[in-house]
C-alpha positions in Angstrom: -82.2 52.1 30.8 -79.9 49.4 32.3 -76.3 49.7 32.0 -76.0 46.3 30.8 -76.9 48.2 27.4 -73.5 49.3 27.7 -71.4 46.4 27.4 -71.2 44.0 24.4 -73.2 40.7 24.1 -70.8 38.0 23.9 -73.0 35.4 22.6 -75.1 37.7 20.0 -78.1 35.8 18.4 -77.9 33.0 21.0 -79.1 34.7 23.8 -77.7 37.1 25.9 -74.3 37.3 28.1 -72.7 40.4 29.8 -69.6 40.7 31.2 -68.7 43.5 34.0 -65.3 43.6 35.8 -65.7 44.9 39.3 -69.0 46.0 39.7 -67.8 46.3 43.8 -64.3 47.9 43.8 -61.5 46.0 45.7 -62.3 47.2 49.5 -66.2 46.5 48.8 -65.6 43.9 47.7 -63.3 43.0 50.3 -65.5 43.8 53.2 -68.7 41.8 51.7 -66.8 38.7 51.5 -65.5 39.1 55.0 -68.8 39.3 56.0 -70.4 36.9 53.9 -67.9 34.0 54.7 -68.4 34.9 58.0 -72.5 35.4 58.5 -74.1 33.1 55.7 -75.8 29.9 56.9 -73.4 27.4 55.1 -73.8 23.9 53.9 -73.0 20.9 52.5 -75.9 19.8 50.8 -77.0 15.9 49.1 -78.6 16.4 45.6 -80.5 13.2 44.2 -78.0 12.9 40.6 -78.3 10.4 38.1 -80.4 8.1 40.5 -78.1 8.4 43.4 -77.8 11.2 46.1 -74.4 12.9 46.0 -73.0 15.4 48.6 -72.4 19.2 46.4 -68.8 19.6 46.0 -69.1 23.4 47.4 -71.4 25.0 50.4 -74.5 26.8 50.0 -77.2 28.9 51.2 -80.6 29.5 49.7 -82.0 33.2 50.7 -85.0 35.5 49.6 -88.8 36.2 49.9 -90.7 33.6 51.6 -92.3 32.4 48.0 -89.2 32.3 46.7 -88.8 28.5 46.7 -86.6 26.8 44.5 -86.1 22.5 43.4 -83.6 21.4 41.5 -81.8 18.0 41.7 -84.9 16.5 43.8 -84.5 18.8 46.4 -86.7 21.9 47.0 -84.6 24.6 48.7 -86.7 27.5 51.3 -85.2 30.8 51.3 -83.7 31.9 54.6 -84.8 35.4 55.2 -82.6 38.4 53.6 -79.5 39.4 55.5 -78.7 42.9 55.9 -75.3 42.4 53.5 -77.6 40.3 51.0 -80.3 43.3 50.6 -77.8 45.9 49.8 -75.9 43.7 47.1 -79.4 42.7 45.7 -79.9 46.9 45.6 -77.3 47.5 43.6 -76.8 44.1 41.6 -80.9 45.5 40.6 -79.9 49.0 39.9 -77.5 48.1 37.7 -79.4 45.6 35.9 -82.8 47.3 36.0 -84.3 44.1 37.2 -85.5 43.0 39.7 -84.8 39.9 42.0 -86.7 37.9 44.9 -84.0 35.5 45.7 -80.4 34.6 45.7 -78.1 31.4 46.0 -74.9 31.7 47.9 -72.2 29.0 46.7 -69.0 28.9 48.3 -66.1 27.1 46.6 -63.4 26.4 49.6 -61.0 25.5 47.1 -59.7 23.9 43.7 -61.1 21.2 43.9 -64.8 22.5 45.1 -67.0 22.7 41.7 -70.1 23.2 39.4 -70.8 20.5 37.1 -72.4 20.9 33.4 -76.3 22.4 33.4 -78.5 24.6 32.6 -80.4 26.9 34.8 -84.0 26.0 32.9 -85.9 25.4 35.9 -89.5 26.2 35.5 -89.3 28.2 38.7 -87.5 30.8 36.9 -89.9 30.8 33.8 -88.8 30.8 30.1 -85.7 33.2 29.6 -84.5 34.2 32.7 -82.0 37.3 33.7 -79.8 36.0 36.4 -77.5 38.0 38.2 -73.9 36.2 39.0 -71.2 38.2 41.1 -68.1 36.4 42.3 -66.4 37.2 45.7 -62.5 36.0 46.4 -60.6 34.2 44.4 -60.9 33.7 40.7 -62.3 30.7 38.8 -62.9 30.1 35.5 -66.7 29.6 34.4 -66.9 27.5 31.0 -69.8 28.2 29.1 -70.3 25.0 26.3 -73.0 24.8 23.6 -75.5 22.7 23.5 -75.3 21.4 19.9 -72.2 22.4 18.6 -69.9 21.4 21.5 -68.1 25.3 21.2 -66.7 26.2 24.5 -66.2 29.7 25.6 -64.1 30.5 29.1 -64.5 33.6 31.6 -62.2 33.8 34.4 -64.1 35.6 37.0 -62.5 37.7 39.7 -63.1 39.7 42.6 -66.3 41.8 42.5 -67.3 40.6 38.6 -70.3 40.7 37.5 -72.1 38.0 35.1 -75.4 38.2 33.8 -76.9 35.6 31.6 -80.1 36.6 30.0 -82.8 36.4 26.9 -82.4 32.2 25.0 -78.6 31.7 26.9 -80.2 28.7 29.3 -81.5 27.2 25.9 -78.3 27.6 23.5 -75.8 27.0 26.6 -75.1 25.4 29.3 -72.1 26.4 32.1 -70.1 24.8 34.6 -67.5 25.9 37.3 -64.4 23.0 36.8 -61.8 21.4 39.6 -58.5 22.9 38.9 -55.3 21.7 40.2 -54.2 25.4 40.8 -53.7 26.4 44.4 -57.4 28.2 44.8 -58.4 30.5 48.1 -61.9 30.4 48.5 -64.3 31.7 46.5 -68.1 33.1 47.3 -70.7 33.2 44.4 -74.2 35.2 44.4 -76.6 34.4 42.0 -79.6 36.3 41.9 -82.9 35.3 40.3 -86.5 35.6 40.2 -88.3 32.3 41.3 -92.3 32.4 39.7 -94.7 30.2 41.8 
């Protein structure tokens, strides 16, 4: 049974959202982001938006199981192979959500003003209701969830070693975004893992 039975839904009957403060404890969590910062092939990518190509306002890294592509924004991404840090996260990230992932994307936020816009992740890659796995490294950042018809916001500030996982109808009801803040920000690493279909 996952332990994501264990926590409460916080968006019952509209899909599925769990919430896990510090899945990794402070020095694990420490020592992956170390790492991460340090070892991940970072960069700064151009995605083709409303009819123009705009450069990401974060880094990124696209990693997992050579079938395990990904296109979004008009660009289609090819996994780098699994680090040695990535497979041991994905382990327990899998164990605790008794699921089971092929691929991951690394963000890093360097600061404030480094963001996610609006969206849904509804890509057919990863099929009709996917369970994707978000853990936050760093510093915290507030991810705003808003709904789709009604316009209803709902706010998690996510911190060191937190766990996020969005499951069931969420990517239908929902959509998310990671805002610029004027507060002083460190930077912050996000893993998401998935399961790409091809």
């Amino acid at each position: 049974m996952s332990a994501l039975s264990s926590l409460p839904n916080l968006v019952p009957d509209e899909g599925e959202l769990y919430y896990r403060s510090g899945l990794f404890g402070a020095a694990t969590a420490d020592e992956y982001y170390q790492r991460l910062y340090r070892s991940l092939a970072w960069r700064q990518e151009q995605l083709f938006i409303y009819g123009r190509w705009l450069k990401v306002p974060r880094l990124m890294a696209w990693y997992g199981d050579p079938a395990a592509r990904y296109r979004y924004s008009g660009v289609e991404h090819l996994p780098l192979p699994w680090t040695a840090d990535l497979q041991a996260i994905r382990g327990d990230v899998e164990m605790f959500c008794a699921h089971g992932f092929n691929s991951v994307l690394a963000n890093l936020y360097r600061d404030g003003q480094d963001s996610m816009g609006c969206h849904a992740d509804d890509e057919k890659e990863l099929g009709q209701n996917p369970l994707i796995a978000s853990l936050s490294f760093g510093d915290s950042r507030l991810l705003r969830f808003r709904h789709r018809k009604t316009g209803r916001t709902l706010d998690i500030e996510l911190r060191h070693g937190d766990l996020l996982v969005m499951a069931g109808e969420l990517q239908h009801h929902w959509r998310h975004e990671l805002p610029k803040t004027r507060k002083s920000k460190q930077p912050r690493i996000n893993l998401t893992f998935r399961r790409i279909f091809t």
